[in-house]
PDB file with one MODEL, atoms N, CA, C and O in Angstrom:
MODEL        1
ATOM      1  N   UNK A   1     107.116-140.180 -27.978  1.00  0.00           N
ATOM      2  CA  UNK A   1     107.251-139.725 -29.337  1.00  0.00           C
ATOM      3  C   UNK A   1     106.746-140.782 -30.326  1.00  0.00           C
ATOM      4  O   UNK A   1     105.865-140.626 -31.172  1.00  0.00           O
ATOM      5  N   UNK A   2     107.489-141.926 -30.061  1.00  0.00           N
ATOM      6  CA  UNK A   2     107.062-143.153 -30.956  1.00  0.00           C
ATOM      7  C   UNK A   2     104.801-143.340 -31.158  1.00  0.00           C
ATOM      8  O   UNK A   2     104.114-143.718 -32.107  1.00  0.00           O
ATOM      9  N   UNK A   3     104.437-142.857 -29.775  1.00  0.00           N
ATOM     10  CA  UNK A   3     103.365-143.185 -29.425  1.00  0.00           C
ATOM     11  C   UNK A   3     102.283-142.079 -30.183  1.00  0.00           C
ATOM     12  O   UNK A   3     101.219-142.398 -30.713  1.00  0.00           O
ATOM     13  N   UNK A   4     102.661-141.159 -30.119  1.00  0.00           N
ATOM     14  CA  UNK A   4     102.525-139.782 -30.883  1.00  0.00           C
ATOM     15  C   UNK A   4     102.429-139.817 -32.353  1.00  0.00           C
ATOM     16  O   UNK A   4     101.615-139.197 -33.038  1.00  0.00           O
ATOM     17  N   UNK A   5     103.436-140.682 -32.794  1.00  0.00           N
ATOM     18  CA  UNK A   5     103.826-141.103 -34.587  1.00  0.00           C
ATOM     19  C   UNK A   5     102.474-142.264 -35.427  1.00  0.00           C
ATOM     20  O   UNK A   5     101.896-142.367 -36.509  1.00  0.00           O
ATOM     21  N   UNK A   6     102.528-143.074 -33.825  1.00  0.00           N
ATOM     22  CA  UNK A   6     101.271-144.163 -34.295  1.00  0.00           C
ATOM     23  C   UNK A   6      99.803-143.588 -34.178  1.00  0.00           C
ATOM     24  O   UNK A   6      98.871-144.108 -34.793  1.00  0.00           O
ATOM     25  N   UNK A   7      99.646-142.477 -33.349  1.00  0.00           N
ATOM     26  CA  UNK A   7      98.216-141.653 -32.928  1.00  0.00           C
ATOM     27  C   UNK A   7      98.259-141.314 -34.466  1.00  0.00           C
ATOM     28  O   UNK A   7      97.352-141.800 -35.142  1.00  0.00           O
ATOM     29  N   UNK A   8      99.292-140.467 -35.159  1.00  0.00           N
ATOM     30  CA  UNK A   8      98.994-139.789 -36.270  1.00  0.00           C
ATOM     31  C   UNK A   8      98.722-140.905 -37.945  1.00  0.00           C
ATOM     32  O   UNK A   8      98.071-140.676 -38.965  1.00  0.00           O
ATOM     33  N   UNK A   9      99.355-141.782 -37.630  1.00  0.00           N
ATOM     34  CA  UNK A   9      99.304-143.108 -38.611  1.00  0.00           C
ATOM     35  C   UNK A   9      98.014-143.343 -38.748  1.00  0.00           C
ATOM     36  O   UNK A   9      97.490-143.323 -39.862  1.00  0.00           O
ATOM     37  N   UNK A  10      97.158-143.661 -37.350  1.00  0.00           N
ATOM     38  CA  UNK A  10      95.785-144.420 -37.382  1.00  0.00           C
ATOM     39  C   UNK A  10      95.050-143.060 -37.753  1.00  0.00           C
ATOM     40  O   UNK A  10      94.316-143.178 -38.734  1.00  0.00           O
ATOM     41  N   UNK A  11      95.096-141.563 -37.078  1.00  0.00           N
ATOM     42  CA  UNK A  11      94.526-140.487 -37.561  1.00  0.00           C
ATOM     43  C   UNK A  11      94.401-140.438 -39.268  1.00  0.00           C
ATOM     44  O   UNK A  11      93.390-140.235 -39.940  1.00  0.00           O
ATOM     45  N   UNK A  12      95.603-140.662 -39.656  1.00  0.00           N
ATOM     46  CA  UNK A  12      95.330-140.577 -41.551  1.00  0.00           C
ATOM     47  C   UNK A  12      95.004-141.947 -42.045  1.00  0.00           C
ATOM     48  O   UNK A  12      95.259-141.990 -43.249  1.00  0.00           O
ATOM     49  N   UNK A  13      94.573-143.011 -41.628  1.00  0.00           N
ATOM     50  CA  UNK A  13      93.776-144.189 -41.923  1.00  0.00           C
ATOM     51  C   UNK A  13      94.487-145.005 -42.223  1.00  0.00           C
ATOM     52  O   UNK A  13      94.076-145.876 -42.990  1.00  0.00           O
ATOM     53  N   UNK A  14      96.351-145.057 -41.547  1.00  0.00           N
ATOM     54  CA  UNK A  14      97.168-145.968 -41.868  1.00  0.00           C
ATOM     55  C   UNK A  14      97.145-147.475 -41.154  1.00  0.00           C
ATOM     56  O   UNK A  14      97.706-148.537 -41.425  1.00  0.00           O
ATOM     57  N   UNK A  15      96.040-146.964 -39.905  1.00  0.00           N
ATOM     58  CA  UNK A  15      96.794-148.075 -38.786  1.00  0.00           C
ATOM     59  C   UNK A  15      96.660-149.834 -39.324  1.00  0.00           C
ATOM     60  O   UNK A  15      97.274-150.778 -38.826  1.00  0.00           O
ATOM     61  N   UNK A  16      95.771-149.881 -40.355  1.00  0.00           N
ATOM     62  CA  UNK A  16      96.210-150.928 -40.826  1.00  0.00           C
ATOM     63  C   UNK A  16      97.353-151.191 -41.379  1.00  0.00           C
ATOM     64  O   UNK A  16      97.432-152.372 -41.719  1.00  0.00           O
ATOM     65  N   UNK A  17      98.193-150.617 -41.585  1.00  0.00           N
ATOM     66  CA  UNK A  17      99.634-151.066 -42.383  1.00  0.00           C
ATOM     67  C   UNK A  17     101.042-151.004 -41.234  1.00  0.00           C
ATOM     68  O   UNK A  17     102.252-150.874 -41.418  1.00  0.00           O
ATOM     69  N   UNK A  18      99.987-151.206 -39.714  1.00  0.00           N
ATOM     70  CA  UNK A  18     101.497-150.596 -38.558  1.00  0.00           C
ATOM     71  C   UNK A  18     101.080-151.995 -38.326  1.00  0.00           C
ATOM     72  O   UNK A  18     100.100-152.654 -38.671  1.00  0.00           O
ATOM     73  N   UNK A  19     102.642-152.348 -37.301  1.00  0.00           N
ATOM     74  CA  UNK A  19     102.248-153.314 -36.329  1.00  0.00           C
ATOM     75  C   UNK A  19     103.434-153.024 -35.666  1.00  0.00           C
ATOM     76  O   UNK A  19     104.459-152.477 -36.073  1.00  0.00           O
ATOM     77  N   UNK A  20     102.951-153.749 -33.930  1.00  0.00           N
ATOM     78  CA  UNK A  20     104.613-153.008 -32.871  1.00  0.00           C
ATOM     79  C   UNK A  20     105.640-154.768 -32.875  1.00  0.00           C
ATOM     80  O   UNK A  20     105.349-155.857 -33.368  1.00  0.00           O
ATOM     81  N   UNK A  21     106.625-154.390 -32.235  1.00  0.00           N
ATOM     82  CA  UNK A  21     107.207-155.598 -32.457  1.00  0.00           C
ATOM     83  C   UNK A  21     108.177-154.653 -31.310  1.00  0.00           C
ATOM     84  O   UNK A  21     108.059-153.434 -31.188  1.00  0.00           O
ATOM     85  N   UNK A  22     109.345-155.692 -30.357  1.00  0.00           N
ATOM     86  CA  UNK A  22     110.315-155.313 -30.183  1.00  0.00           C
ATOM     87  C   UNK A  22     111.560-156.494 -30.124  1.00  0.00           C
ATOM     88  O   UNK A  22     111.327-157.609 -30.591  1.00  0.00           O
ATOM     89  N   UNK A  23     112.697-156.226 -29.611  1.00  0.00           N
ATOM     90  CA  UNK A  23     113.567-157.137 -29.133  1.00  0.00           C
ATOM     91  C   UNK A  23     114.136-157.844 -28.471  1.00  0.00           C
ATOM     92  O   UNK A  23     114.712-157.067 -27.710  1.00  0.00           O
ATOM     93  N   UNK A  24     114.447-158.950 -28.152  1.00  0.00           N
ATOM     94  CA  UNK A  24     115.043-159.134 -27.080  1.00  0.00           C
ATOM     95  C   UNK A  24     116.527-160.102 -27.425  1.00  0.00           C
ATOM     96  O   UNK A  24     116.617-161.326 -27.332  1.00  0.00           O
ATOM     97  N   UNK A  25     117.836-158.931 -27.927  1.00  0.00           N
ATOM     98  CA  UNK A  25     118.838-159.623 -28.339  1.00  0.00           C
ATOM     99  C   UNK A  25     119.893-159.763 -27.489  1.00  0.00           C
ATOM    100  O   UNK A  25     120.918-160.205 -28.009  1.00  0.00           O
ATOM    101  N   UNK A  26     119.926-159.519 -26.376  1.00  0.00           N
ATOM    102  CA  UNK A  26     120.736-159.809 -25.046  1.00  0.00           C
ATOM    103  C   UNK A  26     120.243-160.295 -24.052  1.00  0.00           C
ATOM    104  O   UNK A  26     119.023-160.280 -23.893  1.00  0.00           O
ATOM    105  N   UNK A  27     121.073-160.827 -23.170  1.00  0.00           N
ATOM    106  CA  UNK A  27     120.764-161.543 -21.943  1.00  0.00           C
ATOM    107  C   UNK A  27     119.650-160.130 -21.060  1.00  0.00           C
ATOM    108  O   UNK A  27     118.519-160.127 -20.573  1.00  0.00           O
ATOM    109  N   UNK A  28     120.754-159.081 -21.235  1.00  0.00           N
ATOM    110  CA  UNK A  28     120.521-158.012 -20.008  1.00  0.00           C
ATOM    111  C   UNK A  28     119.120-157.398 -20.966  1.00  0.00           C
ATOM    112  O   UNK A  28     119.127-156.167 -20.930  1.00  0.00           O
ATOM    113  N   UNK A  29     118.233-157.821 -21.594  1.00  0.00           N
ATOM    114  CA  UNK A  29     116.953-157.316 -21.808  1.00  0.00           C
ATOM    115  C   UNK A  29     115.957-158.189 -21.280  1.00  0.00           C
ATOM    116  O   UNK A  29     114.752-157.940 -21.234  1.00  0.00           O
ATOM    117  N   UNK A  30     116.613-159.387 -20.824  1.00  0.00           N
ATOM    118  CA  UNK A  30     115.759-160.445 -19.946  1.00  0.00           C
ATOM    119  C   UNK A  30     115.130-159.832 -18.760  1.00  0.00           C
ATOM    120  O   UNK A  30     115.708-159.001 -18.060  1.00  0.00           O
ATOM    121  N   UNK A  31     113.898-160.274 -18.546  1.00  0.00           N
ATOM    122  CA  UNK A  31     113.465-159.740 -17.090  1.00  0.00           C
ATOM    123  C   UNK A  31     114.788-160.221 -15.734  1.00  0.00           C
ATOM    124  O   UNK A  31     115.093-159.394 -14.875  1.00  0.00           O
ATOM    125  N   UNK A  32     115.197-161.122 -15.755  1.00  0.00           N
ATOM    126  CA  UNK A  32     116.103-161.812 -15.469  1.00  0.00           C
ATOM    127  C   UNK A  32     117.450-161.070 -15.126  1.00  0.00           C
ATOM    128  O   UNK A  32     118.313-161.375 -14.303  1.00  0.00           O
ATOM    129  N   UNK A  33     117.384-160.137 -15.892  1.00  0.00           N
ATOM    130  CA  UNK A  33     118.626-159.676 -16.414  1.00  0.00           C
ATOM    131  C   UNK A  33     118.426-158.627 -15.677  1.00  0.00           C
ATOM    132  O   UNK A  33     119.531-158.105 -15.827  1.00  0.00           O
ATOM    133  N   UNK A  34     117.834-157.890 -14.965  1.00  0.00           N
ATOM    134  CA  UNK A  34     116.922-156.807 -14.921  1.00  0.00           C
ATOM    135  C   UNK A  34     117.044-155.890 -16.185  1.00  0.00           C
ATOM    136  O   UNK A  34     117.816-154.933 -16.249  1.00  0.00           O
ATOM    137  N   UNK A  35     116.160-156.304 -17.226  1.00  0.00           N
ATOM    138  CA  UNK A  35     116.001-156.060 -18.546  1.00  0.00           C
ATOM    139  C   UNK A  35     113.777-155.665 -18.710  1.00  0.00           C
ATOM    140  O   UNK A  35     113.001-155.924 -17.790  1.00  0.00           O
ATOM    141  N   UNK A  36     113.399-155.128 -19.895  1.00  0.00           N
ATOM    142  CA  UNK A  36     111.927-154.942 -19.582  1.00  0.00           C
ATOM    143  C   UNK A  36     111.005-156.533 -20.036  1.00  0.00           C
ATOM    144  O   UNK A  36     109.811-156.779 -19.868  1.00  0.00           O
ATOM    145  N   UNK A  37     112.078-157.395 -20.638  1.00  0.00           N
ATOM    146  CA  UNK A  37     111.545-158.396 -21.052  1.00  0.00           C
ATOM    147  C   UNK A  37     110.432-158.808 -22.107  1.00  0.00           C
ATOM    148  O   UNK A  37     110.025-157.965 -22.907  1.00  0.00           O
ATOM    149  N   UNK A  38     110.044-159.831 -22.108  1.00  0.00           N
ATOM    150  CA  UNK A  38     109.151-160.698 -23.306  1.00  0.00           C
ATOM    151  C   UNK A  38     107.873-159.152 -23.253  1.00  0.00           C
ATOM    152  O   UNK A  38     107.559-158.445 -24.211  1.00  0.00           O
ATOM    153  N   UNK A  39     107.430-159.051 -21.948  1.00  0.00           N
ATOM    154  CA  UNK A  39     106.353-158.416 -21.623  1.00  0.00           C
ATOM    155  C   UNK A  39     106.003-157.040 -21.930  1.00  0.00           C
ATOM    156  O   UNK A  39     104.890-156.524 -22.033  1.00  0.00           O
ATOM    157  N   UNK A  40     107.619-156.352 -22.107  1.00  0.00           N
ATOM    158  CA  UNK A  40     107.592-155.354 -22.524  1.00  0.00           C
ATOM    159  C   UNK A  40     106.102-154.140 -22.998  1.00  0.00           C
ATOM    160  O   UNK A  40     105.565-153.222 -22.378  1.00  0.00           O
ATOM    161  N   UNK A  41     105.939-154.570 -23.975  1.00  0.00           N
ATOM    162  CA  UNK A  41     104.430-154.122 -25.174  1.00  0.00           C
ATOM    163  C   UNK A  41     103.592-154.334 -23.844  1.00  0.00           C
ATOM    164  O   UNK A  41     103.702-153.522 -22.925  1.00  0.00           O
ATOM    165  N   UNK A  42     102.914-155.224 -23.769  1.00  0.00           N
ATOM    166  CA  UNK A  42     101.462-155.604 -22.964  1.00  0.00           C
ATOM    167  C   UNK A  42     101.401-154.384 -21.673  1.00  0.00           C
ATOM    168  O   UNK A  42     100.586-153.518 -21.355  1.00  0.00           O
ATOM    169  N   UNK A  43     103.092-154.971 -21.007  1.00  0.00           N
ATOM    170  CA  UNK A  43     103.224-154.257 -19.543  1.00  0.00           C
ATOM    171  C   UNK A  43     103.501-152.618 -19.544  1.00  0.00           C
ATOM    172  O   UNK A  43     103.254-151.954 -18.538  1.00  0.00           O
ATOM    173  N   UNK A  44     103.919-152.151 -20.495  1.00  0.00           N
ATOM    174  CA  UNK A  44     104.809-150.784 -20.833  1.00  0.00           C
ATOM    175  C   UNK A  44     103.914-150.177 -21.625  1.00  0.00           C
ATOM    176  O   UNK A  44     103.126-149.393 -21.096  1.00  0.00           O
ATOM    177  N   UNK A  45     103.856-150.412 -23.025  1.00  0.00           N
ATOM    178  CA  UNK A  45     103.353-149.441 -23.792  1.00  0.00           C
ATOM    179  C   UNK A  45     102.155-149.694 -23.849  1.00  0.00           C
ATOM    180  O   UNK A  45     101.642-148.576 -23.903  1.00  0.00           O
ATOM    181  N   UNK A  46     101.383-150.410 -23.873  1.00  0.00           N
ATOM    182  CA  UNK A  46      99.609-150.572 -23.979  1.00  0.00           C
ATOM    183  C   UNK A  46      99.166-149.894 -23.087  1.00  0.00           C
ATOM    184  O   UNK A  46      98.297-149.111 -23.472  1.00  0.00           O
ATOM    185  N   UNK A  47      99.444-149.852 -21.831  1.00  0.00           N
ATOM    186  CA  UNK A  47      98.924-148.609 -20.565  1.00  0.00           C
ATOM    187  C   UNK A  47      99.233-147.010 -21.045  1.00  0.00           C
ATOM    188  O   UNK A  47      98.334-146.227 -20.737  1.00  0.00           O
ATOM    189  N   UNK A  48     100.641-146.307 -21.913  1.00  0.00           N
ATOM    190  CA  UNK A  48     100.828-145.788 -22.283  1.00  0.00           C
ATOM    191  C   UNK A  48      99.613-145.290 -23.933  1.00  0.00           C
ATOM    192  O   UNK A  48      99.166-144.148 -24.040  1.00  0.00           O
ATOM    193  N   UNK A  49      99.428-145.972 -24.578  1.00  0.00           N
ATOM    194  CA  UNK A  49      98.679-145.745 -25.511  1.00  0.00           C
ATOM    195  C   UNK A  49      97.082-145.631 -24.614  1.00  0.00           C
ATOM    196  O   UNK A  49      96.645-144.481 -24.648  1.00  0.00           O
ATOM    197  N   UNK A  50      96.486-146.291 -24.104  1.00  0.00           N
ATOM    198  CA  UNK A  50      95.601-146.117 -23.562  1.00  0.00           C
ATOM    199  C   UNK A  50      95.072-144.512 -23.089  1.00  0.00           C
ATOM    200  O   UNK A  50      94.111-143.762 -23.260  1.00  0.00           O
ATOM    201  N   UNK A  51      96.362-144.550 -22.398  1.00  0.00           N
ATOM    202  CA  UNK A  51      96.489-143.114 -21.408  1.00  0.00           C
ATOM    203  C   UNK A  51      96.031-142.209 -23.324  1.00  0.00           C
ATOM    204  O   UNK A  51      95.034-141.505 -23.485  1.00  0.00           O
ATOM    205  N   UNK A  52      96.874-142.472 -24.243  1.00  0.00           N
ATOM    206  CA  UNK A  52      96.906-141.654 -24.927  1.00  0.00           C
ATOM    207  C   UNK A  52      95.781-141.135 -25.836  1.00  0.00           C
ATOM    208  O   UNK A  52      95.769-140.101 -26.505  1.00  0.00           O
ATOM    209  N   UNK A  53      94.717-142.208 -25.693  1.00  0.00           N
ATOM    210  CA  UNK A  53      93.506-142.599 -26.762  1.00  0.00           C
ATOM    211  C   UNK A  53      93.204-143.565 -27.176  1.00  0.00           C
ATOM    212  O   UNK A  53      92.007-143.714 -26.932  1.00  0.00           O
ATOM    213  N   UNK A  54      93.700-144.603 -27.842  1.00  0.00           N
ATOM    214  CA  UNK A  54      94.298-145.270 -28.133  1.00  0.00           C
ATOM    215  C   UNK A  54      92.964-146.440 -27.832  1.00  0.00           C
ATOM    216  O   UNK A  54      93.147-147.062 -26.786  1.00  0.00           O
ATOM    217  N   UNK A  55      91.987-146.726 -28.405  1.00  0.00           N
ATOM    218  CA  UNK A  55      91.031-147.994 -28.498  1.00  0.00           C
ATOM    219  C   UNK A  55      91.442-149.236 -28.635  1.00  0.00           C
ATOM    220  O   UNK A  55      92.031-149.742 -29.590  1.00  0.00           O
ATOM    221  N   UNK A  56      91.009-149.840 -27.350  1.00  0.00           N
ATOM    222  CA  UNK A  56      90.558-151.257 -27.508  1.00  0.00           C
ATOM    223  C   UNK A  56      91.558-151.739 -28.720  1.00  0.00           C
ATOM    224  O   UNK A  56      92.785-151.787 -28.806  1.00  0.00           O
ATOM    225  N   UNK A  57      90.568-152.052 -29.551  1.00  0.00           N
ATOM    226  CA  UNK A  57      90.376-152.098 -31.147  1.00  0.00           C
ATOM    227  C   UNK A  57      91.508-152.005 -31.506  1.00  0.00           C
ATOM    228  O   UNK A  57      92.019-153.117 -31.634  1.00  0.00           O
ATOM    229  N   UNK A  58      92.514-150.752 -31.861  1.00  0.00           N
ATOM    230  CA  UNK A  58      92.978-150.224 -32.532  1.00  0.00           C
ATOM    231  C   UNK A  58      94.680-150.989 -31.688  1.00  0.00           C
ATOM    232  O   UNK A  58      95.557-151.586 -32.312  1.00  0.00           O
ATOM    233  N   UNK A  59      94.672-150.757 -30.494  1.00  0.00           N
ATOM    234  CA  UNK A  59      95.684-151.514 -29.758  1.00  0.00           C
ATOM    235  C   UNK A  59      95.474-153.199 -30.458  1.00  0.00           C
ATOM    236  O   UNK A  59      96.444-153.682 -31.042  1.00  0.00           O
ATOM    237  N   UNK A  60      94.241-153.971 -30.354  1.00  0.00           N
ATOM    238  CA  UNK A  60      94.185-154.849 -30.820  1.00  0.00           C
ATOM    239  C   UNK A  60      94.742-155.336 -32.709  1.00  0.00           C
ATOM    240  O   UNK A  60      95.152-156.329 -33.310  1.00  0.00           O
ATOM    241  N   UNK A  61      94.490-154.263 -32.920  1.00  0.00           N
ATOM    242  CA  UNK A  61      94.837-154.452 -34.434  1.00  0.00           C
ATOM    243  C   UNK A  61      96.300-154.467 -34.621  1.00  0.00           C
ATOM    244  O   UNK A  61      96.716-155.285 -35.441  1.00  0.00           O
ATOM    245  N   UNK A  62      97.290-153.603 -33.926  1.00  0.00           N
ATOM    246  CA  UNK A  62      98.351-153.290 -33.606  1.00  0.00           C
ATOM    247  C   UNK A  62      98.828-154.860 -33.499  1.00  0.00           C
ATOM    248  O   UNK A  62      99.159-155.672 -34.362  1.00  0.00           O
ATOM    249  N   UNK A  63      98.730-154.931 -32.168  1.00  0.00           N
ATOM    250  CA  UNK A  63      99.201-156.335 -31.482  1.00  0.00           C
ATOM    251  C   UNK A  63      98.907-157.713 -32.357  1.00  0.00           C
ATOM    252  O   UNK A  63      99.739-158.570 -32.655  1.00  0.00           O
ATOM    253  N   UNK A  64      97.842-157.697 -32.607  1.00  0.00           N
ATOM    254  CA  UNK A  64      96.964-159.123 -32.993  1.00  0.00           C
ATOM    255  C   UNK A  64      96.692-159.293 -34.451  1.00  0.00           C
ATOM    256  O   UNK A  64      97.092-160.281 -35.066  1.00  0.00           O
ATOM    257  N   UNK A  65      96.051-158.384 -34.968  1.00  0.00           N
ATOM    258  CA  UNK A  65      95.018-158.397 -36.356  1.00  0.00           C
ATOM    259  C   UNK A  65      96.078-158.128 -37.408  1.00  0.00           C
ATOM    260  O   UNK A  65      96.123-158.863 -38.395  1.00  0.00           O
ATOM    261  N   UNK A  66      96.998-157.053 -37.255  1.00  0.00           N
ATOM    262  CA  UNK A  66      97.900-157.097 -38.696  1.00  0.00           C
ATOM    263  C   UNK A  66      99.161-158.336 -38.310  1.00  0.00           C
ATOM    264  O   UNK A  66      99.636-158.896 -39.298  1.00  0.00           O
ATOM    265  N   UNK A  67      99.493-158.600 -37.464  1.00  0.00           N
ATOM    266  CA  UNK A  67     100.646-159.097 -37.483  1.00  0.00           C
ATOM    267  C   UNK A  67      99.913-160.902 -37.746  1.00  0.00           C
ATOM    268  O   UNK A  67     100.622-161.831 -38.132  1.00  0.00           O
ATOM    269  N   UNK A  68      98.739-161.014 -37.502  1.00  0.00           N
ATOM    270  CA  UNK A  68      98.204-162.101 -37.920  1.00  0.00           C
ATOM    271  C   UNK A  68      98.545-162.407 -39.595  1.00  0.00           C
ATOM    272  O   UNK A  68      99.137-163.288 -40.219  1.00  0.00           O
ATOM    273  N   UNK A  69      97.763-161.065 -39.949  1.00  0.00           N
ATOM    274  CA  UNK A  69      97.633-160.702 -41.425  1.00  0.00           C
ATOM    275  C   UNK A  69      99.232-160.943 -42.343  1.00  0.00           C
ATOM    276  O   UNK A  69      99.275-161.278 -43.527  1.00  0.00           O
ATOM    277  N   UNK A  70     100.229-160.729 -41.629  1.00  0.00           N
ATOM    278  CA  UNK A  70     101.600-161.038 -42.141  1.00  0.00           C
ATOM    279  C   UNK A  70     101.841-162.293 -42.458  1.00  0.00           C
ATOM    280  O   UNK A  70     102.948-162.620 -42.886  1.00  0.00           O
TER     281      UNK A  70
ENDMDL
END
């Protein structure tokens, strides 16, 4: 769903104003912990967006280019 929300963001010429981020405020979100960990984004959702459309580029801008820009 979340992935679906960002397809439609970059569709109306927002994707510059997104960027992903998540958490890690407990032990038990540690890989460690058996939690999805630091890796989460890279390992989880970037294969997911891919699958979805989801360019190079546009994953890059996500991850890298706006949150630089902050």
């Amino acid at each position: 769903m979340r992935i679906n929300t960002l397809r439609k963001l970059f569709d109306a010429g927002m994707g510059d104003r997104v960027t992903l981020s998540h958490d890690i405020c407990t032990r038990g979100r540690l890989q460690s912990y058996g939690g999805h960990g630091y890796s989460h984004l890279p390992r989880n959702v970037v294969p997911l967006m891919k699958d979805r459309g989801f360019a190079e580029a546009e994953i890059d801008q996500l991850l890298i280019d706006t949150p630089a820009a902050f």
